[in-house]
C-alpha positions as CSV (number, residue, x, y, z in Angstrom):
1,X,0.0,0.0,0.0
2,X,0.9,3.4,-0.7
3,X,-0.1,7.3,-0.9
4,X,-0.4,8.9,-4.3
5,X,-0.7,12.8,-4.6
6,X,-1.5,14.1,-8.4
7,X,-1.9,17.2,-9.7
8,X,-3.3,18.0,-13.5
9,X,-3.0,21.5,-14.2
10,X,-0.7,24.3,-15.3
11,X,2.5,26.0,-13.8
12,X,2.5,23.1,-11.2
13,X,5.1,23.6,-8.5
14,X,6.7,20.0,-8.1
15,X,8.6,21.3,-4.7
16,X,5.8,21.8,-3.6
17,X,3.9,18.7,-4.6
18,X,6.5,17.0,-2.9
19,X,6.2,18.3,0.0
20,X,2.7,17.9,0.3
21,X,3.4,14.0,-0.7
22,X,5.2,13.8,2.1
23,X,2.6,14.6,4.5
24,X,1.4,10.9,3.8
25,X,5.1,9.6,4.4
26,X,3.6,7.5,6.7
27,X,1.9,5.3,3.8
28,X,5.1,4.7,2.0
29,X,7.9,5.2,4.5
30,X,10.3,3.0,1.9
31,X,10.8,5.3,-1.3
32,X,9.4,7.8,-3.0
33,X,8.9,8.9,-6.8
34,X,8.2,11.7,-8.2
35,X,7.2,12.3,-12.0
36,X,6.6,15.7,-14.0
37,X,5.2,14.8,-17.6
38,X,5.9,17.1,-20.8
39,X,2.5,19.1,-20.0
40,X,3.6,19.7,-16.9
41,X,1.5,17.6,-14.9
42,X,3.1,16.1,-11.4
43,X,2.6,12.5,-10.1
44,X,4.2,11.3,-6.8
45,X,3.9,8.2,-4.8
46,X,5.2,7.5,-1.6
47,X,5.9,3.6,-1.3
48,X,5.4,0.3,1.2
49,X,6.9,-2.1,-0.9
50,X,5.0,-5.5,-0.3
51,X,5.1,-6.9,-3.8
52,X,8.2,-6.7,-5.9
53,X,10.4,-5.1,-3.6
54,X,13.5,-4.1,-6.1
55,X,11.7,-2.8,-9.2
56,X,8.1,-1.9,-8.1
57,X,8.9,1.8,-7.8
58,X,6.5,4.1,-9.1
59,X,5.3,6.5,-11.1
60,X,5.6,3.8,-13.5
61,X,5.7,4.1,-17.5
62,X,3.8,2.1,-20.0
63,X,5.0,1.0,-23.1
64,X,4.4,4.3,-24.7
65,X,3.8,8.0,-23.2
66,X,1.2,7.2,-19.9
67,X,2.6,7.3,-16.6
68,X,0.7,5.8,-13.4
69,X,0.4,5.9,-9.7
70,X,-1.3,3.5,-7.9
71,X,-2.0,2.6,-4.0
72,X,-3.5,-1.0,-3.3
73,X,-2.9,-4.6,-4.7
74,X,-4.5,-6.3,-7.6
75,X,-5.1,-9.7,-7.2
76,X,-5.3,-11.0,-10.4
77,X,-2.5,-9.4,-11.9
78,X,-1.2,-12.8,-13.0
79,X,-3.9,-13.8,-15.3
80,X,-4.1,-10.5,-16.9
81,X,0.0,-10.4,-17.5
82,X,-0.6,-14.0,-19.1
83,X,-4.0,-13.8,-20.7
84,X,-5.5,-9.8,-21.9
85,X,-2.3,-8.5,-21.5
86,X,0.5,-11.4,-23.0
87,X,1.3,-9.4,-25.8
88,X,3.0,-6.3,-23.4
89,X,6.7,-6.0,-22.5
90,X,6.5,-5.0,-18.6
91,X,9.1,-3.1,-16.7
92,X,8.5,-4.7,-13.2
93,X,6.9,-7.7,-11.9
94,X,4.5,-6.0,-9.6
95,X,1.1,-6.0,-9.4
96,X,0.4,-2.1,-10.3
97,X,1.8,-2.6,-13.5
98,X,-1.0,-3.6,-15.1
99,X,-3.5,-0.6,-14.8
100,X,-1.4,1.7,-17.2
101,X,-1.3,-1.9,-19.5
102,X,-5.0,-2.2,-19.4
103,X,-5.2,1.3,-20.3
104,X,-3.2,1.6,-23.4
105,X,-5.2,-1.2,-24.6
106,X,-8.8,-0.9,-23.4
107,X,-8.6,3.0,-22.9
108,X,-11.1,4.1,-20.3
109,X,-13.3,0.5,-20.5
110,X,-11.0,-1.4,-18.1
111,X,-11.7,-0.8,-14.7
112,X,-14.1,-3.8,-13.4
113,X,-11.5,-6.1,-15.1
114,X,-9.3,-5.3,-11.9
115,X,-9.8,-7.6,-9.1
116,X,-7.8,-6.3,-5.7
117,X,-8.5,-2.7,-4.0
118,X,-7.4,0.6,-5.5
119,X,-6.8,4.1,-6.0
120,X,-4.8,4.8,-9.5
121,X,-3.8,7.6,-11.8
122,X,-3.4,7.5,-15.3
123,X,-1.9,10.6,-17.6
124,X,-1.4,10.1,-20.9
125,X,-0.8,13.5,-22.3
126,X,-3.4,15.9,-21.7
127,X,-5.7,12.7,-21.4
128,X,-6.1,11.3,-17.7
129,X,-8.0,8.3,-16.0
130,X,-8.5,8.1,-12.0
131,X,-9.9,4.5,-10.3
132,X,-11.2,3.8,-7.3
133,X,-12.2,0.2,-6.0
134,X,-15.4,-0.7,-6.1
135,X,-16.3,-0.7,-1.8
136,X,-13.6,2.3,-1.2
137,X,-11.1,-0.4,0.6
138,X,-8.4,2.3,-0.6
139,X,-8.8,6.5,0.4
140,X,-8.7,9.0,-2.4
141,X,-10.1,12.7,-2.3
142,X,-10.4,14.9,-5.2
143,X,-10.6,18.5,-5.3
144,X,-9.1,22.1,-7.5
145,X,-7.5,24.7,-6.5
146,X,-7.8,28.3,-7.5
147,X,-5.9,28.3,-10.9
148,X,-8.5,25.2,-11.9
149,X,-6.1,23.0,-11.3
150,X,-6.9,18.9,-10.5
151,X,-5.6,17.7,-7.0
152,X,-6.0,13.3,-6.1
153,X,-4.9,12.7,-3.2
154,X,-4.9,9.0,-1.0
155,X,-4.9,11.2,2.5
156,X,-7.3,14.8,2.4
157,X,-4.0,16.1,4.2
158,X,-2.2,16.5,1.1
159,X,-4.6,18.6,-0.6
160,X,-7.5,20.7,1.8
161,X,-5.1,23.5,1.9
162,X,-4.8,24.2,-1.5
163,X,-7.7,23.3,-2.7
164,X,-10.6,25.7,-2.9
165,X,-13.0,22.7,-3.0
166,X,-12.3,18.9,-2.4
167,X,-14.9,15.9,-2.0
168,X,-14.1,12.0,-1.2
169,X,-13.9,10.1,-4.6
170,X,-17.0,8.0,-4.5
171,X,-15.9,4.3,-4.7
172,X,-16.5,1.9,-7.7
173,X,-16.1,5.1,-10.4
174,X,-13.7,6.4,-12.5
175,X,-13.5,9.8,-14.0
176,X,-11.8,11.6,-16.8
177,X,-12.3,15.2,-18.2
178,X,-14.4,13.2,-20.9
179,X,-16.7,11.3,-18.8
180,X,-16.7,12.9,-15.7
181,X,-17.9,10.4,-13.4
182,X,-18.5,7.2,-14.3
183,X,-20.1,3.9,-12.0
184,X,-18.2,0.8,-13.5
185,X,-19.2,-1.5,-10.7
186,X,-22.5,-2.0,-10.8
187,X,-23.4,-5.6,-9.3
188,X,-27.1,-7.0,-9.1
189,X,-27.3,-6.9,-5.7
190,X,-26.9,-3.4,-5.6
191,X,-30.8,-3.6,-6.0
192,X,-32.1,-5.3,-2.8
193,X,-34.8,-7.8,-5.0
194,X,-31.7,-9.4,-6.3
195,X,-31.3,-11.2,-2.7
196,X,-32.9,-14.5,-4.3
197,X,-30.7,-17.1,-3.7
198,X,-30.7,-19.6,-1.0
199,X,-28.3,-19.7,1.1
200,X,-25.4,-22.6,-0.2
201,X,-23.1,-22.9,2.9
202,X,-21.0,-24.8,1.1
203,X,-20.1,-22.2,-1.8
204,X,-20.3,-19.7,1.3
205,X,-17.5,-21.3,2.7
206,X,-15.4,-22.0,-0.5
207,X,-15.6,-18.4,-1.3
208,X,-14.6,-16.9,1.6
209,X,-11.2,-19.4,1.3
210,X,-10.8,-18.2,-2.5
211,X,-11.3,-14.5,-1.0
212,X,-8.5,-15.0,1.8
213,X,-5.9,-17.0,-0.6
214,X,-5.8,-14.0,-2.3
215,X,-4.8,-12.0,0.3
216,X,-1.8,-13.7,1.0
217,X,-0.1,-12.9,-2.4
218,X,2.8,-10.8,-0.6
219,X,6.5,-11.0,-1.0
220,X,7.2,-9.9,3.2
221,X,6.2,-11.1,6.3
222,X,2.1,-11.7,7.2
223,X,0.1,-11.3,10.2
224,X,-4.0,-11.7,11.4
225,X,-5.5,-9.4,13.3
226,X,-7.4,-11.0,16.2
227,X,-10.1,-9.9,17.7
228,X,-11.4,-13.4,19.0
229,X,-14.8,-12.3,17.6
230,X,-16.3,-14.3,14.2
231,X,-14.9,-12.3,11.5
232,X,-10.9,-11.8,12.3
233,X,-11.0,-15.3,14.0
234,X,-11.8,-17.1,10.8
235,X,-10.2,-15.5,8.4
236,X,-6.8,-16.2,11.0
237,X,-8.5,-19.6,10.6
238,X,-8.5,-20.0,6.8
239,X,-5.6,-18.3,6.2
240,X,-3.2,-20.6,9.2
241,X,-4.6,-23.1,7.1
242,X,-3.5,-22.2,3.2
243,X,-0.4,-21.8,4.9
244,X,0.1,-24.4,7.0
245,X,2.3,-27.1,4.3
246,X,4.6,-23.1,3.6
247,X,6.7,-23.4,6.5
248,X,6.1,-20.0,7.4
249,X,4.8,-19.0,11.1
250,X,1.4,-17.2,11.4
251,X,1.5,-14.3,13.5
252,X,-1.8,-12.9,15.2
253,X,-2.4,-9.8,17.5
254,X,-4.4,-8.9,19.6
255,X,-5.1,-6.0,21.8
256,X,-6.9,-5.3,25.1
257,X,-6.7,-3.1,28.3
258,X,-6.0,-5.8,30.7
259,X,-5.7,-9.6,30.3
260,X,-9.5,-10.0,31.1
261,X,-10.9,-7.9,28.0
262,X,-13.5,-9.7,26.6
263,X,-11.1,-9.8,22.8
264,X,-8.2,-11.1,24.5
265,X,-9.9,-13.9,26.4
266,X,-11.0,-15.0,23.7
267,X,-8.2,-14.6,21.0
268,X,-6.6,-16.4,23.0
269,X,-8.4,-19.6,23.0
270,X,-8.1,-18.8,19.5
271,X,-4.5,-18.6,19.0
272,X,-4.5,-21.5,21.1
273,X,-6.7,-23.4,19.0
274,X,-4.9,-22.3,15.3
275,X,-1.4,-22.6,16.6
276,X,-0.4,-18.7,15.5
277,X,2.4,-17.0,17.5
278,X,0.3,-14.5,19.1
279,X,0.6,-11.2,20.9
280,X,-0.7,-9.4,22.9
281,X,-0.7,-5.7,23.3
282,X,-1.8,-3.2,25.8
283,X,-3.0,0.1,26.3
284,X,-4.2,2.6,28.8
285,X,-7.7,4.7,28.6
286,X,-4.6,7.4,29.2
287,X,-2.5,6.5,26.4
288,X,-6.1,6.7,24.4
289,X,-6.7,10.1,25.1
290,X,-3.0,11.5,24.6
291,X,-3.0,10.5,21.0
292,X,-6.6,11.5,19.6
293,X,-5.7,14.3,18.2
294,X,-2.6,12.9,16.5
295,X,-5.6,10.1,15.8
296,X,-8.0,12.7,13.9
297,X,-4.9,14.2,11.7
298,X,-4.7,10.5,10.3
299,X,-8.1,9.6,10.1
300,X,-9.9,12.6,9.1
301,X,-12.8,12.3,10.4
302,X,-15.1,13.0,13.9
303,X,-17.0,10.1,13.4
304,X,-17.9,8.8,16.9
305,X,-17.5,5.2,16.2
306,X,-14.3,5.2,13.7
307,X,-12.5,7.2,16.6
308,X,-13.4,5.2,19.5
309,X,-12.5,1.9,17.9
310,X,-9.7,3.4,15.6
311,X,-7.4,4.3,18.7
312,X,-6.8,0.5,19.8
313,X,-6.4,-0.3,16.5
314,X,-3.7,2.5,16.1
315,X,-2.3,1.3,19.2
316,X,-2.4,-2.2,17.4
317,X,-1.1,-1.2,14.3
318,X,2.3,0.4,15.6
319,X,3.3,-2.6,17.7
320,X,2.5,-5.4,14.8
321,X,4.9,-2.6,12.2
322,X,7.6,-2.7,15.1
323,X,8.1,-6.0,15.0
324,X,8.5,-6.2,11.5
325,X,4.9,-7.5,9.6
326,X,3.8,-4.9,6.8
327,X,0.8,-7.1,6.2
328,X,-2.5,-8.5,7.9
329,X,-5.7,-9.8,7.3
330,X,-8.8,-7.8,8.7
331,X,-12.3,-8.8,9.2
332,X,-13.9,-5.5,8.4
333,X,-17.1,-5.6,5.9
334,X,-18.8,-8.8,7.5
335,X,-21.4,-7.7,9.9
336,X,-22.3,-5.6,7.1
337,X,-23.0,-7.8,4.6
338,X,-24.4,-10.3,7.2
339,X,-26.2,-7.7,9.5
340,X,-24.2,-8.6,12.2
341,X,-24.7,-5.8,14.2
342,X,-27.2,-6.2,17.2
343,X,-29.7,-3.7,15.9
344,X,-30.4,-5.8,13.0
345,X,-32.0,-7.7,15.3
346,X,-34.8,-5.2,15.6
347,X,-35.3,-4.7,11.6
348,X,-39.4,-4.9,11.0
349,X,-39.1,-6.6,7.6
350,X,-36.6,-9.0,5.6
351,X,-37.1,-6.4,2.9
352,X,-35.7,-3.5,5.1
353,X,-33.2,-5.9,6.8
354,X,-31.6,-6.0,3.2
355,X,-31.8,-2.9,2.5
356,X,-30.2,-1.7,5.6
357,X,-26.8,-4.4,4.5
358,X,-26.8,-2.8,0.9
359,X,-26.6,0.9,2.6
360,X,-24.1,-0.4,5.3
361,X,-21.9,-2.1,2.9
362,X,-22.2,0.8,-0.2
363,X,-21.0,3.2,2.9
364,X,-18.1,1.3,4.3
365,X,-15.6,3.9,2.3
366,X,-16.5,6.2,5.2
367,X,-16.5,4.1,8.2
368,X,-15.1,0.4,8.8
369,X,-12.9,1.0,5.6
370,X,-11.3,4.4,6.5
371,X,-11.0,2.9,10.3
372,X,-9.2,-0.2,8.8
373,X,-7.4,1.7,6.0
374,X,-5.8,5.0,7.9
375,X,-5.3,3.5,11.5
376,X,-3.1,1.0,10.0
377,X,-1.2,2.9,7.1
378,X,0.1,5.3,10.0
379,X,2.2,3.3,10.7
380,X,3.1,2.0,7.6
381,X,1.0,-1.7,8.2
382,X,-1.6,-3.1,5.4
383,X,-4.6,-4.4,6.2
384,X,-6.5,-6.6,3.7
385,X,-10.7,-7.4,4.2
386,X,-11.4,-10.7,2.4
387,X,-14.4,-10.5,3.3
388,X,-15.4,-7.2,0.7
389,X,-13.9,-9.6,-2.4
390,X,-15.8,-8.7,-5.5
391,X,-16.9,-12.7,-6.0
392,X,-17.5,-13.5,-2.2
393,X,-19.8,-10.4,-2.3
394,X,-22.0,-11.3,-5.0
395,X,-22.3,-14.6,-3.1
396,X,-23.0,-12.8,0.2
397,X,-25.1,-10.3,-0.8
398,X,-27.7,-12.4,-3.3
399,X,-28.6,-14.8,-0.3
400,X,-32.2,-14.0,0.3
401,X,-32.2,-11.6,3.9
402,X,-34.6,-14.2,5.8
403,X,-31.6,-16.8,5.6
404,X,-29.5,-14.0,7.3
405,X,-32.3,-12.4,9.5
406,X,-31.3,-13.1,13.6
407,X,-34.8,-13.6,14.2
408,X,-34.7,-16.7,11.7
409,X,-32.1,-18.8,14.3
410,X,-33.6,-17.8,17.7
411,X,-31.5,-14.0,17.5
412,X,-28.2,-15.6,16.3
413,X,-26.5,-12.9,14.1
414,X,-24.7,-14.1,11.3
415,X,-26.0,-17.4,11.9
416,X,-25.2,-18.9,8.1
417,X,-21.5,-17.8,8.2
418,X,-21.1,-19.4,11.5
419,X,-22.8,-22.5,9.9
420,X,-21.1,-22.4,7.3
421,X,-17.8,-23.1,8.9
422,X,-19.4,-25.2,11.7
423,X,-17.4,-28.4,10.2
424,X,-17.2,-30.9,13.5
425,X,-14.9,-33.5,11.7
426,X,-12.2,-31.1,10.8
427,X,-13.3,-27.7,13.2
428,X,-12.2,-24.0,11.4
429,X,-12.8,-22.8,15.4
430,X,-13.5,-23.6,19.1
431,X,-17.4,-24.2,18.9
432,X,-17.8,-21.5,21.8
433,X,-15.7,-18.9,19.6
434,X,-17.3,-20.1,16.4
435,X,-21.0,-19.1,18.1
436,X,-20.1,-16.1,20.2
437,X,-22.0,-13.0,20.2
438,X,-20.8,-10.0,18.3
439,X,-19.0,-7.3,20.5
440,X,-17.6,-4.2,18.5
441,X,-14.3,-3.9,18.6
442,X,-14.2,-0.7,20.7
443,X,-16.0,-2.5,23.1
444,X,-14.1,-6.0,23.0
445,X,-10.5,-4.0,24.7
446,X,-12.4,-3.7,27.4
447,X,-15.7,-1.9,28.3
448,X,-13.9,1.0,30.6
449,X,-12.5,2.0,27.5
450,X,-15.5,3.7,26.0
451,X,-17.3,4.4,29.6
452,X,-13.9,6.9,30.2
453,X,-13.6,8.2,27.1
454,X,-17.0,10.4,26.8
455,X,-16.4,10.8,30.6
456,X,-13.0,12.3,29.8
457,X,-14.4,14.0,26.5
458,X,-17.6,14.9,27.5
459,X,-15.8,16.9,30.3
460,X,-13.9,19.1,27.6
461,X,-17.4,20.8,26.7
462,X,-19.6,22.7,28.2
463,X,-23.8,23.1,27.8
464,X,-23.2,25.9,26.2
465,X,-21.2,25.1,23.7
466,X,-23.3,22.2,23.1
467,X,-26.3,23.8,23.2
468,X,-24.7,26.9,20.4
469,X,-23.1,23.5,18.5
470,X,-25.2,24.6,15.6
471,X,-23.9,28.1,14.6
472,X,-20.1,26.7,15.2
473,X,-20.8,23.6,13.1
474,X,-23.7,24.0,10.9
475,X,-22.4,21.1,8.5
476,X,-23.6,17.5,10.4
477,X,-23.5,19.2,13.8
478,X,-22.8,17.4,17.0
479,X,-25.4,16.5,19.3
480,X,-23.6,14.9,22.3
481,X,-20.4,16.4,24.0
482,X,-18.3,13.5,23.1
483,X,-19.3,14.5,19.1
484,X,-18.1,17.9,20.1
485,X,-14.9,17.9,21.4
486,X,-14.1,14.9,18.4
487,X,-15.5,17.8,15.8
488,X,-13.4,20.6,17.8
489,X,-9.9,18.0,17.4
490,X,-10.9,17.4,13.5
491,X,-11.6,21.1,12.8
492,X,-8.2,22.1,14.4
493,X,-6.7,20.2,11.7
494,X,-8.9,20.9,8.6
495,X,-11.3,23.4,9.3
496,X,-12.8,23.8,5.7
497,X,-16.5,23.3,5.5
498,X,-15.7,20.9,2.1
499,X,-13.4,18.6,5.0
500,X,-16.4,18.7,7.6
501,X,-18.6,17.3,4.2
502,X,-16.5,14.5,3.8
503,X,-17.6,12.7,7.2
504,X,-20.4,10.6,6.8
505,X,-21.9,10.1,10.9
506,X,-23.1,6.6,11.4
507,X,-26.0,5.9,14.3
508,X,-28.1,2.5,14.6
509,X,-31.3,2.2,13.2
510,X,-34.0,0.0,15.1
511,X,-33.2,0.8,18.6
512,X,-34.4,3.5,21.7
513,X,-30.4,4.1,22.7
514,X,-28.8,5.8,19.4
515,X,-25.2,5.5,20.9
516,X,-22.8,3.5,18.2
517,X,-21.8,1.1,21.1
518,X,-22.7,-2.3,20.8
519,X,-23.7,-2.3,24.3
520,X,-26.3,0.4,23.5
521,X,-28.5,-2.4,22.2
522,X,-30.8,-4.1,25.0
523,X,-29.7,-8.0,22.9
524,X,-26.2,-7.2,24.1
525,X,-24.6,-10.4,26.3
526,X,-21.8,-8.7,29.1
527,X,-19.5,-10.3,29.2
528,X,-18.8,-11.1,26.1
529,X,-19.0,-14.8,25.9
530,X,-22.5,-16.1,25.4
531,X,-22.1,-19.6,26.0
532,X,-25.4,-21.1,25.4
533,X,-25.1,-20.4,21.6
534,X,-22.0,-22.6,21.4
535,X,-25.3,-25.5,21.8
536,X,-26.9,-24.4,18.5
């Protein structure tokens, strides 16, 4: 993974682009590039080299005048090199590579052939092409400054202060100054009377192996993240198993206040169970509340939950980099796509039930994605989501909702995953891990986490600010104190209205208590393993 910063305009200052590039250092902390085309366009890239680690360097040339920058990994970059794309010389053997291929023979009509996660630019002359994946896995922001100028950015950091406007680039699109905007991905299930399909728990399973063997395509060291919850402890699962006949060690982490958090208890019995050399890390509500504002610069943006589950993750992130990993798997997207989150529970219809997983899922770009994405990459670390694969998706996602519904399976969330992998002959997971309740991250490190933080930020506002919130921040204004003093750390740092726009606030449908905590809902289990499910 990377950080690209492109500019498309004239009289373009590369200095100064470079500077700015380097605000998202942190992305790429192993080289950098820098390219200024005849036109006088600038591309940079700062670079985590994960796959081909001696030529991959970018901006990267095509066979004729386009120039690229790219932050992600395709997947399938194999089959195109040997199939669509056999008849092109290439100039590395990394994965990137291919986009500016695809586009000097496809031109624009390429896109949805990509399989992985991305953010590219093309230039080709005064012709250009930007890409986003289809869920918004990878950041990118778009924006002009006051000579008209074009500004793509991974981070918003590199380009709110000289742009005059500036807007997150809305996933699965591209644009050119031809097109403008353009939706390439465009699945069925985008619609929610798509959701027709039974639910087939063995093709569940075999996709969500396909989706993790993926992942592992890396040429560095690999790690799971581990919450002991469903999602991280099954993809650890799958992927200790691809690897198992490799020789190579699986490293999970996990991270907690105290040895008794609910997540380490039970990633534990995980780690246990899988054979991973774990670790454990952690933290202090203290420590938690020293680093939010350093937090908000890297994850732009006040949302309530991102922040509260984003600074263990931080905390997380920086200890699994120090010891060397540049890559793990993450469970993020699945209690979307399954309606894992307690208030599903409470949906009044199947119909609404799926629609509520196709908004959840279409939004992730601004919440479990940008969590997952920029808590990670400052420090450098990768995190990959197996679960928001194209194909596992369009399995997911066309399952008809009352086969997902809690209400179907006695109020078991995500009951047809957990099915799914609920093989007693060769077991993917302890049966009382396999069937445990869902606990949000933010509450699994331990439940005085949360409880101090809104005490601590709650205390940094007073009524009246709160009660004037509205005239301060007429652009998605707070409504608890908590909200405030988040929105007062994120204005600090990028105080244009078009930076307070980009924030999309996520609250949970369904229930009395409108507080993002898991705990808010009245199905919620303390503390934290449910043990009569592992009977189902």
């Amino acid at each position: 993974m990377c950080g690209i910063l492109a500019v498309i305009g004239k009289d373009i200052e590369a200095a100064k682009i470079s500077g700015l590039s380097k605000r998202m250092s942190h992305r790429g902390p192993d080289e950098s590039g820098l390219k200024i085309t005849e036109e006088g366009y600038v591309l940079s890239h700062e670079r985590l080299s994960i796959v081909d680690l001696t030529t991959g360097i970018q901006p990267i040339q095509g066979t004729r005048s386009a120039w690229m920058v790219h932050n992600g990994e395709i997947y399938n970059h194999m089959d195109l090199r040997n199939n669509e794309l056999k008849d092109h010389t290439f100039r590395t053997t990394g994965d990137s590579e291919v986009i500016v291929h695809l586009y000097e023979k496809y031109g624009y009509d390429f896109v949805d052939m990509l399989d992985g996660v991305f953010s590219f630019v093309v230039i080709d002359g005064d012709d250009f092409i930007v890409g986003r994946d289809p869920i918004g896995v990878k950041p990118l922001y778009y924006g002009t400054d006051e000579s008209g100028a074009m500004w793509f950015a991974s981070e918003m950091k590199a380009l709110a202060d000289h742009c005059v406007e500036f807007s997150a680039f809305p996933p699965g699109h591209y644009y050119t100054p031809e097109t403008g905007f353009v939706r390439y991905y465009k699945p069925e299930w985008f619609e929610s009377e798509a959701a027709i399909q039974p639910a087939d728990l063995t093709k569940l399973r075999e996709s969500l192996i396909e989706a993790t063997r993926k992942r592992l395509m890396a040429d560095v060291p690999l790690g799971v993240l581990l919450s002991g919850g469903l999602d991280s402890s099954l993809t650890s699962s799958i992927a200790a198993r691809l690897i198992q006949d490799s020789g190579q060690k699986l490293h999970s982490f996990s991270i907690g206040l105290d040895a008794d958090a609910p997540d380490l208890v039970a990633a534990r019995k995980v780690a246990e169970f899988l054979g991973t050399e774990h670790h454990e890390i952690h933290f202090t509500v203290e420590e938690g509340i020293e680093i939010l504002s350093k937090l908000v610069w890297h994850l732009e943006t006040y949302d309530v939950t991102s922040i509260r589950a984003s600074t263990p993750m931080y905390f997380l992130s920086k200890a699994i980099a120090e010891k060397g990993i540049k890559v793990v798997l993450s469970g993020e997207g699945s209690d979307e796509i399954f309606g894992g989150y307690l208030y599903f529970k409470n949906a009044p219809s199947a119909e609404e039930f799926q629609k509520e997983t196709i908004r959840r899922v279409q939004r992730l770009a601004t919440a479990d994605c940008l969590r997952a994405d920029k808590s990670t990459m400052a420090h450098g670390l990768e995190a990959r989501v197996p679960f928001l694969d194209k194909a596992f998706l369009k399995t997911a996602m066309e399952i008809v909702p009352e086969e997902k519904m809690p209400v179907t399976y006695d109020g078991v969330e995500k009951y047809i995953l957990r099915k799914a992998f609920d093989t007693p002959e060769k077991p993917f997971l302890p049966e009382e891990v396999l069937w445990r309740q869902k606990e949000q991250f933010s509450d699994g490190v331990g439940y005085n986490w949360i409880d101090q933080l809104i005490e601590y930020a709650s205390a940094q506002v007073t009524d009246v600010q709160l009660e004037t919130a509205s005239m301060k921040y007429p652009v998605n204004t707070p409504v608890t104190k908590e909200a405030y003093f988040y929105r007062e750390l994120f204005s600090s740092h990028f105080p244009q209205e078009s930076a307070a726009k980009t924030v999309k606030r996520w609250i949970p449908k369904w229930q009395k208590d409108l507080d993002p905590s898991g705990r808010a809902n009245e199905t919620h289990v303390a503390p934290g393993l449910k043990k009569e499910m592992a009977k189902i």
